[in-house]
C-alpha positions as protocol buffer text, in pm:
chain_id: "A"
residue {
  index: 1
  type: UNK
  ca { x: -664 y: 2034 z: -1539 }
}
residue {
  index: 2
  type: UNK
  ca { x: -622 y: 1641 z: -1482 }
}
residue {
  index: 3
  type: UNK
  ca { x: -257 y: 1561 z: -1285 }
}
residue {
  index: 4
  type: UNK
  ca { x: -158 y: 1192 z: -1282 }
}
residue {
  index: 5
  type: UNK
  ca { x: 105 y: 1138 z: -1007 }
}
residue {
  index: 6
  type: UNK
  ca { x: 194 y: 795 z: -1005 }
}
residue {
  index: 7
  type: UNK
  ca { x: 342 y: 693 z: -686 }
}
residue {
  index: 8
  type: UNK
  ca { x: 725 y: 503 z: -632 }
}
residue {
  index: 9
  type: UNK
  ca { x: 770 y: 293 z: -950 }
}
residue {
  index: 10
  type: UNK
  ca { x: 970 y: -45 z: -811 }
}
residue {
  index: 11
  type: UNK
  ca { x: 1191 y: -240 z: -1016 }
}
residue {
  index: 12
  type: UNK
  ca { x: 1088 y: -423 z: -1411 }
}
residue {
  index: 13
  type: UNK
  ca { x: 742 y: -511 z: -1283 }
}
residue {
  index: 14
  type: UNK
  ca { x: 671 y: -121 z: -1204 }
}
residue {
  index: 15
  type: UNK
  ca { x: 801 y: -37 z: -1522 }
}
residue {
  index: 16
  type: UNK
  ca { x: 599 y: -313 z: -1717 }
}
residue {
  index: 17
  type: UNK
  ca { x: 298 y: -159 z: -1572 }
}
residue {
  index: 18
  type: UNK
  ca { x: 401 y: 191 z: -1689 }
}
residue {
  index: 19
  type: UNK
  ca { x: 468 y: 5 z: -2050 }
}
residue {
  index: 20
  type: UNK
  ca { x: 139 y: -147 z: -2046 }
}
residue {
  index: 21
  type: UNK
  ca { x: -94 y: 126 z: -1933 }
}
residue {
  index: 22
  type: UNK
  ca { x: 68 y: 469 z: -1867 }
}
residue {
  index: 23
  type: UNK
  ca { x: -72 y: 549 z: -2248 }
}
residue {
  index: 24
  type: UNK
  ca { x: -428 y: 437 z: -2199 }
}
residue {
  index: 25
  type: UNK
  ca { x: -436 y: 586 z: -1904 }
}
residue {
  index: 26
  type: UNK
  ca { x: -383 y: 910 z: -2039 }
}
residue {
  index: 27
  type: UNK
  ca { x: -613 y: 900 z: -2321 }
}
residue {
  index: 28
  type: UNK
  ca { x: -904 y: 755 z: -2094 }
}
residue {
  index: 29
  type: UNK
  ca { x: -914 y: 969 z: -1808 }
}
residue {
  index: 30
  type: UNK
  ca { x: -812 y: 1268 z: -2041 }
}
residue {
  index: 31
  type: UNK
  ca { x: -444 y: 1340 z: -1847 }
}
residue {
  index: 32
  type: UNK
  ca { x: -291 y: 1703 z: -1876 }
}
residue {
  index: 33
  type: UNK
  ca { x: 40 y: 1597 z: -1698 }
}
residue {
  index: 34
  type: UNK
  ca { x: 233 y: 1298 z: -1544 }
}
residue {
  index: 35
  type: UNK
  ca { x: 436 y: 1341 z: -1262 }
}
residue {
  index: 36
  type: UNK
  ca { x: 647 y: 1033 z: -1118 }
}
residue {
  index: 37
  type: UNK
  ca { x: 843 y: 910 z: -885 }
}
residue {
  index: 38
  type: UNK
  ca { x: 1105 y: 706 z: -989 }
}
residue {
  index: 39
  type: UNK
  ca { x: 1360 y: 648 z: -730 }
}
residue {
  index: 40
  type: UNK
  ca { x: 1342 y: 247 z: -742 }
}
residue {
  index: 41
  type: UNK
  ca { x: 1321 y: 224 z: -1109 }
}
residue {
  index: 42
  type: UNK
  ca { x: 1618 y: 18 z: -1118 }
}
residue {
  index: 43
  type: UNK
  ca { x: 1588 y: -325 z: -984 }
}
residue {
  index: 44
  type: UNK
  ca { x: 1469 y: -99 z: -651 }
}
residue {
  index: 45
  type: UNK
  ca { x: 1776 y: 151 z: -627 }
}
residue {
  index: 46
  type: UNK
  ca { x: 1779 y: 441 z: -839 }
}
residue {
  index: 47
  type: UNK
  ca { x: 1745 y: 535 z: -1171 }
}
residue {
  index: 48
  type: UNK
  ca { x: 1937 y: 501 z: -1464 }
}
residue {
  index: 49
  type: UNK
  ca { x: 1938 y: 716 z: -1808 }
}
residue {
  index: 50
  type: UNK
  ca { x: 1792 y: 443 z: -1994 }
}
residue {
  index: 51
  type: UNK
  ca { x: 1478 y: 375 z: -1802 }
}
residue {
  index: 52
  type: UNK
  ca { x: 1452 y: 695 z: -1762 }
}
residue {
  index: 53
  type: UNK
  ca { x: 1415 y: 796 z: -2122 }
}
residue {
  index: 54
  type: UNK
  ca { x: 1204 y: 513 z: -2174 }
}
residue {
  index: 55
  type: UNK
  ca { x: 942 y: 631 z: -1883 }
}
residue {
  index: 56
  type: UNK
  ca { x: 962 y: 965 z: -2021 }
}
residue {
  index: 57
  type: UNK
  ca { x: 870 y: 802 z: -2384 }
}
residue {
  index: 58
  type: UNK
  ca { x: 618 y: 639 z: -2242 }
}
residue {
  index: 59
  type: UNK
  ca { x: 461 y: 941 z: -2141 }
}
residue {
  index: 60
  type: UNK
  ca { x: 570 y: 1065 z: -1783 }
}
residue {
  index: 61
  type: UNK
  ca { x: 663 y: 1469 z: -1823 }
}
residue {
  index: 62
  type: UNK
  ca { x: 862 y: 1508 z: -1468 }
}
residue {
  index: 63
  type: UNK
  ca { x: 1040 y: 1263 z: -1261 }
}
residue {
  index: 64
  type: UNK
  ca { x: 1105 y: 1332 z: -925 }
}
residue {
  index: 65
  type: UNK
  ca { x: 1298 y: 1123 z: -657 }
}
residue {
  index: 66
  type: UNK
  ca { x: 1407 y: 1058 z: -280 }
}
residue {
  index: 67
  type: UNK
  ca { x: 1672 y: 912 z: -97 }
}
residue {
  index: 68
  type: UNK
  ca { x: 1780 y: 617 z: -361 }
}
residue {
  index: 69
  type: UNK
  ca { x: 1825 y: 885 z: -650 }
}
residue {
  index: 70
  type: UNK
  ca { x: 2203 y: 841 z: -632 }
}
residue {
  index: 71
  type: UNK
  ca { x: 2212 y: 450 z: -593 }
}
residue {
  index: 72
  type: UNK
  ca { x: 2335 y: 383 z: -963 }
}
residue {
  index: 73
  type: UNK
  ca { x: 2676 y: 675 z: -1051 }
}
residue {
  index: 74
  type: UNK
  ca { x: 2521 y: 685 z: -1348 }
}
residue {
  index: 75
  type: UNK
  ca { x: 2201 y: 933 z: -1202 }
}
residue {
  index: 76
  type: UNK
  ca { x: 2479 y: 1207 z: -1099 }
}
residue {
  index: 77
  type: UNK
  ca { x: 2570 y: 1281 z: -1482 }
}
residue {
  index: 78
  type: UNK
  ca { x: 2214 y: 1204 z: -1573 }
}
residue {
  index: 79
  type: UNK
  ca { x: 2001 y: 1435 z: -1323 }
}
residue {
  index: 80
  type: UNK
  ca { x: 2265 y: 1697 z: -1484 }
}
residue {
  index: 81
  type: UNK
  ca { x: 2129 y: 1668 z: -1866 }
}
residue {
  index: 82
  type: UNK
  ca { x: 1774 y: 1622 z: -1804 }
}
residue {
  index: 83
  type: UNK
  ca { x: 1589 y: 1886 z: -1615 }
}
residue {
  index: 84
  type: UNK
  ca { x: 1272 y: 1679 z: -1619 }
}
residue {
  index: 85
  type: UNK
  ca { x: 1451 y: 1449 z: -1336 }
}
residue {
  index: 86
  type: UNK
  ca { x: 1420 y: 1643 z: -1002 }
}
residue {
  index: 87
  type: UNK
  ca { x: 1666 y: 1560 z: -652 }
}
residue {
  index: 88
  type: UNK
  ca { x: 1531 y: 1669 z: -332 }
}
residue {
  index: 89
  type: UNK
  ca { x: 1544 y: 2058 z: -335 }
}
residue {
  index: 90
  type: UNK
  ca { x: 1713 y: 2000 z: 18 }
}
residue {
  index: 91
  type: UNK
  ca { x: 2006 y: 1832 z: -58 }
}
residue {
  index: 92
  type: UNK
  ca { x: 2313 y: 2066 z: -44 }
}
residue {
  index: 93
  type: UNK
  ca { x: 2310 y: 2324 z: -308 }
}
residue {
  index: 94
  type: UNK
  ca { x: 2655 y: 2177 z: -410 }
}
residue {
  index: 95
  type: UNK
  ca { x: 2461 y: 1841 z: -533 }
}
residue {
  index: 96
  type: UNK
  ca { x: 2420 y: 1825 z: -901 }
}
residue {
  index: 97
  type: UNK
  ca { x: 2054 y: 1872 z: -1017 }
}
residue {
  index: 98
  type: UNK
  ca { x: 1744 y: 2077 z: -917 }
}
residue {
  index: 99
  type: UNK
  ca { x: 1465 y: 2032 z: -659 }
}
residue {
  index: 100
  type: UNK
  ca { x: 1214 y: 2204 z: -930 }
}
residue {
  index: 101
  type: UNK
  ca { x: 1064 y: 2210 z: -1247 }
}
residue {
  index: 102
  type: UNK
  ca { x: 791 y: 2420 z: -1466 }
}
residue {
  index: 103
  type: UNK
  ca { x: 629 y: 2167 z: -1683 }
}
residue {
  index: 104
  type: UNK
  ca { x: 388 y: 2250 z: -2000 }
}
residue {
  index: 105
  type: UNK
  ca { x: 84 y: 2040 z: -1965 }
}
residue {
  index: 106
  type: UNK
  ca { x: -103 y: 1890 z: -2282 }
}
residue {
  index: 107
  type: UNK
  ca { x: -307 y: 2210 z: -2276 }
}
residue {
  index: 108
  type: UNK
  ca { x: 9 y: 2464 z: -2213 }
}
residue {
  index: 109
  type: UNK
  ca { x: -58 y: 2568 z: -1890 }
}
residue {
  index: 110
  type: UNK
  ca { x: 244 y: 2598 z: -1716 }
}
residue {
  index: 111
  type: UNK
  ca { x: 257 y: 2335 z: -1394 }
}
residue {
  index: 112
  type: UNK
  ca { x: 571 y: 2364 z: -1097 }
}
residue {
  index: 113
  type: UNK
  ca { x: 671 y: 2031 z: -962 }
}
residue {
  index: 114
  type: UNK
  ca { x: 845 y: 2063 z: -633 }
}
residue {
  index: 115
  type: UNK
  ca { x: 1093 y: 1778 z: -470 }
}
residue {
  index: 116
  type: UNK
  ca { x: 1195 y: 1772 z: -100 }
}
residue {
  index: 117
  type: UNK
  ca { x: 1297 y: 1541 z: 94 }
}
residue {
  index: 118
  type: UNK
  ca { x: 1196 y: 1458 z: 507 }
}
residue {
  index: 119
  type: UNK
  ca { x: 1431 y: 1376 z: 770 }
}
residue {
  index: 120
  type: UNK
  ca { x: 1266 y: 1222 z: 1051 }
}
residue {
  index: 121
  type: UNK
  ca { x: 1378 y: 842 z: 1011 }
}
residue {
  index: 122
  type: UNK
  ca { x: 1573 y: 986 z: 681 }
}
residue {
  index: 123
  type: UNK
  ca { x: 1906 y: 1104 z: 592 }
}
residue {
  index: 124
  type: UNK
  ca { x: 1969 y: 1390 z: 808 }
}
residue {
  index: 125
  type: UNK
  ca { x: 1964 y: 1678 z: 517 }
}
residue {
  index: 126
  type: UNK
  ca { x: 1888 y: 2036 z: 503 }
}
residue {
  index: 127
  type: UNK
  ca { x: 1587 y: 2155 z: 645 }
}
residue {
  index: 128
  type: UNK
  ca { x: 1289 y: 2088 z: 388 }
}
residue {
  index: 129
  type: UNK
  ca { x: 1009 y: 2323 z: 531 }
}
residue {
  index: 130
  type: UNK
  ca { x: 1224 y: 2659 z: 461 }
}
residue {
  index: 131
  type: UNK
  ca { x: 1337 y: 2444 z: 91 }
}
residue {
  index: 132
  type: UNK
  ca { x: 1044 y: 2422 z: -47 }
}
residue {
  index: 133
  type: UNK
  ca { x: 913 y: 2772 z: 4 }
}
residue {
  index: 134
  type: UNK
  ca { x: 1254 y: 2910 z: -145 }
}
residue {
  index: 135
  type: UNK
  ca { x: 1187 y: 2701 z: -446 }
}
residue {
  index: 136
  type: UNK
  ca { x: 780 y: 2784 z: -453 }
}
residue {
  index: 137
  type: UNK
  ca { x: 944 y: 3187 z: -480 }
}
residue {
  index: 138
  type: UNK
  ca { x: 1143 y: 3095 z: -745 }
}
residue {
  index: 139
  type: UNK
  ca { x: 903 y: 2957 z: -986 }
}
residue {
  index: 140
  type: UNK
  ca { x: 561 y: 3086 z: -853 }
}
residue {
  index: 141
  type: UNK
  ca { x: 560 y: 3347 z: -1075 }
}
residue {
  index: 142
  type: UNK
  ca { x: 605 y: 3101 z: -1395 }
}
residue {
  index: 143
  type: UNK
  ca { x: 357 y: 2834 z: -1279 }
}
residue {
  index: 144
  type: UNK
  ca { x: -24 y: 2839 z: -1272 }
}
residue {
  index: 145
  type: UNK
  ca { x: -70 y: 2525 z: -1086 }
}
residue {
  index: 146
  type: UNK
  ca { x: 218 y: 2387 z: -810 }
}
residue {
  index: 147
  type: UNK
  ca { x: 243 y: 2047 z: -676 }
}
residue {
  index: 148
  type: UNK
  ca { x: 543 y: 1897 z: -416 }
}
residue {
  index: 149
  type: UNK
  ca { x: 635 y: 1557 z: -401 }
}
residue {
  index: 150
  type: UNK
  ca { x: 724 y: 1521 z: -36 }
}
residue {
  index: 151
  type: UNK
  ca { x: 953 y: 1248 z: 3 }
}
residue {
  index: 152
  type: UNK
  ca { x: 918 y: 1124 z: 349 }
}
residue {
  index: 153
  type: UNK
  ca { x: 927 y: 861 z: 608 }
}
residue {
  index: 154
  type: UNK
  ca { x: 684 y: 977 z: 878 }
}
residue {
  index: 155
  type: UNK
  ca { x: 309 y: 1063 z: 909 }
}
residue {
  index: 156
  type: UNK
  ca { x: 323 y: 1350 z: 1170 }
}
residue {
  index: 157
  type: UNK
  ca { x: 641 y: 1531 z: 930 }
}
residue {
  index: 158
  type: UNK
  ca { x: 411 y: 1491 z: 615 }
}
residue {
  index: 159
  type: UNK
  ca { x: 101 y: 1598 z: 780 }
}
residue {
  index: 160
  type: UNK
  ca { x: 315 y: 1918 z: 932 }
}
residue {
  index: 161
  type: UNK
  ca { x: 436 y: 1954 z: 545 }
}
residue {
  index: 162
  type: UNK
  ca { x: 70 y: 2011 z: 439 }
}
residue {
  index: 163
  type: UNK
  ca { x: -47 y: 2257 z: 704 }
}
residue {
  index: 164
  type: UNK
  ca { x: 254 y: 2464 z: 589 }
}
residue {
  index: 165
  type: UNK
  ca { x: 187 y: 2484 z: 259 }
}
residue {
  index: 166
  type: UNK
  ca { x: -179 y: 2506 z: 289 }
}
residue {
  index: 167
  type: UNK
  ca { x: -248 y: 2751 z: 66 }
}
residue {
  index: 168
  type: UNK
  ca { x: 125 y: 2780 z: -148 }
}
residue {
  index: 169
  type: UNK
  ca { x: 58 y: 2513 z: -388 }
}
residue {
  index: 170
  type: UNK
  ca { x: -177 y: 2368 z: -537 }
}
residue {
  index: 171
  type: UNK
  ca { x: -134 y: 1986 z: -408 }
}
residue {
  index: 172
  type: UNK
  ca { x: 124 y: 1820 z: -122 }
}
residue {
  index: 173
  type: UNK
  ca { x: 175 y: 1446 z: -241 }
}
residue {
  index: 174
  type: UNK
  ca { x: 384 y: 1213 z: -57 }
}
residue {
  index: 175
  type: UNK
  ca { x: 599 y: 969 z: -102 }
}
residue {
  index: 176
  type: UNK
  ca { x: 860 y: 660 z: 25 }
}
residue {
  index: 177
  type: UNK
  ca { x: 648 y: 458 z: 202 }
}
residue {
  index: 178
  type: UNK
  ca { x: 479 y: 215 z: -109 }
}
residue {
  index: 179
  type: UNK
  ca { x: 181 y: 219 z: 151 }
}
residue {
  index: 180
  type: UNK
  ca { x: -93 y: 395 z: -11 }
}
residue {
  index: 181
  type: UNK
  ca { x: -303 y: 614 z: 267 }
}
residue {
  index: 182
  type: UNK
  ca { x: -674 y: 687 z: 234 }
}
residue {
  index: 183
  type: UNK
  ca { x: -652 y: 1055 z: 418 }
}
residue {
  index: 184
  type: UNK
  ca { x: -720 y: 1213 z: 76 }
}
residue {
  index: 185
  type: UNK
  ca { x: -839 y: 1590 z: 163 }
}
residue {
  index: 186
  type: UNK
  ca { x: -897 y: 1959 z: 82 }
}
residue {
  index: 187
  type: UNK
  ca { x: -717 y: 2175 z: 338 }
}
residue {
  index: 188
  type: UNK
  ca { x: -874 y: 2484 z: 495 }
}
residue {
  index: 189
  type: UNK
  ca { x: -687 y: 2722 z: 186 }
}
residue {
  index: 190
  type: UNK
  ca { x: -766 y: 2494 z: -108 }
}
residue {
  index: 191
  type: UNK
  ca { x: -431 y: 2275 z: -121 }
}
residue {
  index: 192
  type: UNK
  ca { x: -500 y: 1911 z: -173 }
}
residue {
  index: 193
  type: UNK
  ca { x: -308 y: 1691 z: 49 }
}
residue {
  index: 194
  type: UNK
  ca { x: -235 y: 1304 z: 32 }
}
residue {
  index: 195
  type: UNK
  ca { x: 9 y: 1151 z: 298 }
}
residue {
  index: 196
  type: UNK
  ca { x: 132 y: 899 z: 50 }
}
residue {
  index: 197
  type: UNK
  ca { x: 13 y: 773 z: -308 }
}
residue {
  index: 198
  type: UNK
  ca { x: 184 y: 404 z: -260 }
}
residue {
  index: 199
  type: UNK
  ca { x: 400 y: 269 z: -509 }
}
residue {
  index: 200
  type: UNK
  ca { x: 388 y: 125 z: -813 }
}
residue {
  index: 201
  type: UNK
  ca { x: 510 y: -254 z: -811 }
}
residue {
  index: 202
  type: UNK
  ca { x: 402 y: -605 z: -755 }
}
residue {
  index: 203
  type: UNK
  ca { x: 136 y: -690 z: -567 }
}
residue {
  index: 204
  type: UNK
  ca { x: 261 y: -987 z: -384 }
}
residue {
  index: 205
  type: UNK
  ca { x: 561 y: -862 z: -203 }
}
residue {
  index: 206
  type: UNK
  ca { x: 640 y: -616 z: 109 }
}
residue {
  index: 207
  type: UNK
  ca { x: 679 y: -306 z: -40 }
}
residue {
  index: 208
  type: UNK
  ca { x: 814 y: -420 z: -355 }
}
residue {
  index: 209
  type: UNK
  ca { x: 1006 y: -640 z: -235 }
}
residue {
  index: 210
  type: UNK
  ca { x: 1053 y: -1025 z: -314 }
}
residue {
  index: 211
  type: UNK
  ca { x: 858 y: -1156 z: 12 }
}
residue {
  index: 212
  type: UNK
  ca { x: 1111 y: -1420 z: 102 }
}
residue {
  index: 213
  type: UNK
  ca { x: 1420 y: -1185 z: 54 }
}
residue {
  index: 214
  type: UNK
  ca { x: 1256 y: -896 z: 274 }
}
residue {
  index: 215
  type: UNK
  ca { x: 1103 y: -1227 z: 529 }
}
residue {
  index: 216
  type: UNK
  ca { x: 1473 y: -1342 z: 563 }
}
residue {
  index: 217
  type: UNK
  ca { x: 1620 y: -943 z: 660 }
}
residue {
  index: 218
  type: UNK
  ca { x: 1271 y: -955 z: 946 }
}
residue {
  index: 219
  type: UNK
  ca { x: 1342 y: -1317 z: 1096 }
}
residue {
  index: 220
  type: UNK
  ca { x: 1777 y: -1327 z: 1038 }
}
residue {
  index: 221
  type: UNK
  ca { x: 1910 y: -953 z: 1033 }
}
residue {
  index: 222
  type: UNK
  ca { x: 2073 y: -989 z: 763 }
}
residue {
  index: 223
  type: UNK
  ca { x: 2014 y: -779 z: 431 }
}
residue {
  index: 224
  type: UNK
  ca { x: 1785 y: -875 z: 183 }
}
């Protein structure tokens, strides 16, 4: 089974890539399932129902998200009606949405996608380590293959996130940082681990940002 995550897609230039090349991609490297984050879909902040529908057109099967999926109002109605768009499992159970989702690949094997969220340097949430193996319980039985999206600020919290579900699922991507890592590995049990998969934006910014908008926030302190 081939799994393309795609990694934080930023703004109209992220999305003109997905346009562009999310179908080729698919057909040349063969591509069960697409899993993406989309968190900065809009203009950076959040997603709205209309590029949503359009990335899920344009062949993504689950979205998940982080800590700007409730920058546009529009997401709280939205992550309501479309199960494919995942929250952070850890957010309070009160939140609209769901942290997880059982996806049929292209073949129809049945694939979990998982969505937590981190909280060193991050919003201070419920605990994501005891989330994410109360929502691996509740679908392990319906999926064949489980991968989390591990939404995340720091190294050491990701790297813990790994070890503890060496084994559980079937991959531990993360995500937040629009820094792709090269720590690709097979842990000890068989779970594939990636600290973070990068983004998926312009080139010539910092971090998908316009550089002299994010250049002004470093050298003034004032937002960008």
């Amino acid at each position: 089974m081939r799994i393309l995550f795609i990694g934080d897609i930023v703004g109209r230039p992220g999305r003109e890539l997905m346009r562009r090349g999310l179908s080729a991609l698919i057909d040349y490297h063969h591509v069960d399932l697409v899993v993406a984050n989309v968190e900065n879909a809009a203009a950076g902040f959040g997603i709205t129902r209309e590029i949503g529908d359009e990335l899920l057109a344009w062949g993504v099967d689950v979205m998940t998200s982080g800590n700007h999926v409730w920058d546009r109002k529009e997401a709280v109605t939205y992550i309501g009606a479309e199960s494919r768009l995942l929250r952070p499992a850890n957010y309070p159970s009160a939140v609209p949405g769901r942290g997880s989702y059982v996806a049929r690949s292209r073949q129809g094997h049945s694939v979990g996608v998982i969505n937590v969220m981190g909280r060193v340097f991050m919003l201070d949430i419920d605990d994501p380590f005891t989330a994410v193996l109360r929502e691996i319980e509740a679908i392990g039985q319906r999926a064949r293959v489980i991968l989390v999206d591990f939404h995340a600020e720091a190294t050491s919290e990701k790297v813990a996130m790994g070890w503890h579900l060496d084994g559980k699922v079937s991959a531990v991507i993360g995500t937040h940082t629009h820094v792709q890592t090269a720590d690709e590995r097979l842990l000890p049990k068989g779970t594939a681990y990636l600290t973070d998969v990068g983004m998926t934006g312009p080139h010539d910014s910092i971090i998908g940002v316009e550089i002299d908008a994010a250049l002004g926030r470093f050298l003034n302190a004032m937002p960008a």
